[in-house]
C-alpha positions, 0 to 999 in steps of 0.5 A: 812113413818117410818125411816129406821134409827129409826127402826134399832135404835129400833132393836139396843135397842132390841138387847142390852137388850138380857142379856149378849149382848154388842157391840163393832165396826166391822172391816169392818165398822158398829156395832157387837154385841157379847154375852160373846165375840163371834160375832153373827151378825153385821150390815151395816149402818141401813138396811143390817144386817149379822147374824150367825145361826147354819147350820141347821137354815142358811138352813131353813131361805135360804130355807124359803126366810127369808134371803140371802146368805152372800156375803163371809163366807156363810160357816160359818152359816152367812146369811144376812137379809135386813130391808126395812120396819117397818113389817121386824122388827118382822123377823130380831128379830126372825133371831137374836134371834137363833143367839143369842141363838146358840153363848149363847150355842156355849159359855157354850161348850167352858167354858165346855170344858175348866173346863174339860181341866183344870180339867184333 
């Protein structure tokens, strides 16, 4: 039986060589994850991640079982994915992934705007 420890510790590692990603302590306990400051997921001791995706991808992994609703800012994007075994890896790589790709994007509009802003 692997440990549920060490396969979250082999997802942190996964996570922190995303360029730009770096780590930081949650206000609410455990570990968030940030790309250029902005929060993209965090997790709750090493089986219960919270991840924010775009609205549209919150849909699909809803509707898709991928994940559940998250307990208090559903309307924000966030989802929460539960690691229970080693096979859940490879999903929560994927769900982390597009959160990860969104706050990269949802950062290069707040840089683009704010060249814009100084620039006018």
């Amino acid at each position: 039986m692997v440990d549920r420890n060490e396969v979250f510790e082999n997802l942190k590692t996964w996570i922190l060589q995303l360029p730009g990603v770096t780590q930081a302590a949650h206000r609410f306990g455990g570990t968030e994850f940030q790309v250029e400051g902005l929060e993209f997921m965090h997790h709750h001791g090493p089986s219960f991640l919270d991840i924010r995706l775009s609205k549209s991808d919150q849909t699909a992994a809803l509707k898709s079982g991928t994940a559940i609703p998250h307990r208090f800012a559903p309307q924000a994007g966030w989802v929460s994915f539960r690691m229970e075994k080693a096979e859940d890896l490879d999903s929560a790589k994927k769900l982390i992934k597009l959160a990860y790709n969104n706050a990269k994007a949802s950062m290069k509009g707040h840089r683009t705007r704010r060249s814009q802003m100084k620039l006018g």
